[in-house]
N, C-alpha and C positions, 0 to 999 in steps of 0.2 A: 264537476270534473269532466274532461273530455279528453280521448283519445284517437290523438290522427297526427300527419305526418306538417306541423306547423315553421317549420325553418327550413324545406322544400330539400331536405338530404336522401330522403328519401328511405328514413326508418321513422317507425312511430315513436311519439315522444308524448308528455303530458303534459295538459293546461287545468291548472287549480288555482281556487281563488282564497285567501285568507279573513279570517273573521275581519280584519277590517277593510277588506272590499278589494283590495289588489290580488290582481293576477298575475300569475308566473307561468313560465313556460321552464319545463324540464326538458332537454335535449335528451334522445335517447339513442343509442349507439346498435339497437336493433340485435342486443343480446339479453338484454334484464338488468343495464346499467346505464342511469342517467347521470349529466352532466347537474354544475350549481344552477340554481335560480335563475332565471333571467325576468325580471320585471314586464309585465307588459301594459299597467297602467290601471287604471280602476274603471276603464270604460265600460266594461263586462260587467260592472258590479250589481247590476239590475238583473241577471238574469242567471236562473239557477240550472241551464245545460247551453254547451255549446252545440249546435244541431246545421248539418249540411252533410251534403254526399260522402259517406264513408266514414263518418261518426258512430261512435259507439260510447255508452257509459256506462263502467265495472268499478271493481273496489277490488284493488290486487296489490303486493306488497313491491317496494321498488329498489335501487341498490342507491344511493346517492353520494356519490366520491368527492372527499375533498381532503382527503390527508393523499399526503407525499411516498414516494414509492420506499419500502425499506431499505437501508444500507446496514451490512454487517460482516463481519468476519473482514475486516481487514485488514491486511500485511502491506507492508510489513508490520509489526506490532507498536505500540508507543512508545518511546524511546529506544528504538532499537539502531542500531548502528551500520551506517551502509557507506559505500566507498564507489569509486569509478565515477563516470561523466556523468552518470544516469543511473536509475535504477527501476525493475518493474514493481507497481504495486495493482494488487487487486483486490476486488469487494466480491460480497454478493448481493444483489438487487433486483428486489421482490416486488409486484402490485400487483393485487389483481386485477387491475384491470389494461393491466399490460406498461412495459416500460418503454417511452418514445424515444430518453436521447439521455447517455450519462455521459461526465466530463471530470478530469483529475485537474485541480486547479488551474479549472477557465479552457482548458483544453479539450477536447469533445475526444473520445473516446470511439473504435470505427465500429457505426451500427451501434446496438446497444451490450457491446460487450464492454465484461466489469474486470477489464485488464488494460492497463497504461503506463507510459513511460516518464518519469521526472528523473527533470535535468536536476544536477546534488548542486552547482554552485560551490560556494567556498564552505567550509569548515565550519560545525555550529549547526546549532536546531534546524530544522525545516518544516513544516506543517505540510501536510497531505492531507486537500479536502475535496471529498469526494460530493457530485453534486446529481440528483438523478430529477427525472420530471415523467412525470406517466402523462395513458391520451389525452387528457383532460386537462393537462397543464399545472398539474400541482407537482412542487418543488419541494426534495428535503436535499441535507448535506449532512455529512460525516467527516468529521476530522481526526488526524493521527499527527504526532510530532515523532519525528526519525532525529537520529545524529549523525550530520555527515563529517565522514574521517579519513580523508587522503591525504594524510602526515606518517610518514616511516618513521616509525621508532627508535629512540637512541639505542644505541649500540656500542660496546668498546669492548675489547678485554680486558680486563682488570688484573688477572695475574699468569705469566705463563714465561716461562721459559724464553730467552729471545732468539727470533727466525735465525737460521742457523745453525743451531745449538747440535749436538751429538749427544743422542740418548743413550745411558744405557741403563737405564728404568721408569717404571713409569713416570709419569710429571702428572701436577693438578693444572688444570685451565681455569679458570674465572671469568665470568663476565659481567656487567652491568649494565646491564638494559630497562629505560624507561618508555610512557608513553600516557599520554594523557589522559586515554579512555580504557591503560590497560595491557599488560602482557602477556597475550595467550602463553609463551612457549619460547625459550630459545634452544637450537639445535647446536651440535658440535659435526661438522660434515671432514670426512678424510680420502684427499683424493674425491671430491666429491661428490663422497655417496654419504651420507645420514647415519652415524652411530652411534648416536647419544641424545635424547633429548630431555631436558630439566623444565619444570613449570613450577619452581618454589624460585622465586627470589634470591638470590644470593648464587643463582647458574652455575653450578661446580662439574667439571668430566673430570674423569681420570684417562689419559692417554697413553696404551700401556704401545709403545713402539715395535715392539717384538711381535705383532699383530700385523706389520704393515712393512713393505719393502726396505731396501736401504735409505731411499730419499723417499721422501714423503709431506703433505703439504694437507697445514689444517686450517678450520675458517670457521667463522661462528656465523649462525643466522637467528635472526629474532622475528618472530608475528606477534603483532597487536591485536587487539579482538577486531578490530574490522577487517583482519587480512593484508593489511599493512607488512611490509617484509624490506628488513634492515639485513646487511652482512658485512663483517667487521674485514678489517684486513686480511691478508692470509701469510702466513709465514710456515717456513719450508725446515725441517728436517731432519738427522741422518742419524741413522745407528749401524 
């Protein structure tokens, strides 16, 4: 084996030869981490040191890289639900021996930061896969599947007194609210400000009038778990 500086980078690196006569050169990064193999042929195989100016031969222990940098923790989660034109996701990504260049599908990400932007597209799964490569050129990837959800949720009222009416007691509201992936919540807003909200299916307020001026105007609103946000007609009033 012999140590000196053989690919002219100008860090020391190592040349060893194998029981069956081939030598390799180890590129070395001039920290205690060398690159894979590189072949240099079996010409060497007659002789047991390599010897010229600035040679030297030790037996010392070496780092030799060839796994991919790690990817983890990423968000969003797998199957989770996102909405808008775009959304941020990030990882975290680890090597020892340093990360050169991460990318969110196919898209390089600035510098090596584990933070990117995907465009949602239409409605339906999307894969999120996160790709990194350390100094040495080894590659891993990480994938996640999100749901994307920019559909407002149906909305109507289902029972309620009609706009116009003259209260002079409380009345029940209804609503029926669907949504594909899900109904966080529908609201009863008066005057629109928020005074009642239901998260059981079957949306029932009680609207007691004598709370609220002589005219007065109600309106139902719904969210769906991705944020999504329906509001039903609005109808007015008086006691």
């Amino acid at each position: 084996m012999a140590i000196r500086d053989f690919n002219g980078d100008q860090t020391t690196d190592v040349l060893a030869r194998d029981t069956g006569g081939t030598t390799y050169v180890y590129g070395g990064d001039g920290k205690g981490v060398f690159e894979p193999q590189t072949s240099a042929g079996t010409a060497l195989s007659g002789y047991n040191f390599v010897l010229s100016p600035g040679d030297a031969t030790a037996t010392f222990p070496v780092t030799l890289d060839r796994t991919g940098p790690a990817i983890s923790h990423i968000t969003p989660g797998d199957m989770k639900l996102v909405r808008g034109t775009s959304f941020t996701t990030t990882a975290s990504v680890t090597d020892p021996s340093g990360v050169a260049a991460t990318s969110v599908n196919g898209v390089g990400t600035p510098g090596t930061a584990a933070t990117g932007k995907v465009p949602t597209g239409r409605d339906g799964r999307l894969t999120v896969t996160w790709q990194a490569t350390d100094r040495f050129g080894n590659q891993s990837s990480a994938s996640r599947t999100v749901v994307v959800d920019n559909t407002k949720p149906a909305l109507a009222i289902s029972a309620a007194p009609a706009t116009g009416t003259r209260l002079t007691r409380a009345a029940t509201i209804t609503a029926a609210a669907s949504d594909h992936n899900g109904i966080a919540k529908v609201q009863m807003l008066v005057n629109g400000t928020v005074v009642a909200t239901d998260t059981t299916a079957g949306y029932r307020f009680t609207l007691n009038p004598a709370n609220y001026g002589r005219t007065f105007s109600v309106q139902l609103r719904a969210y769906d778990r991705a944020g999504n946000v329906s509001h039903s007609s609005t109808r007015t009033y008086h006691r």
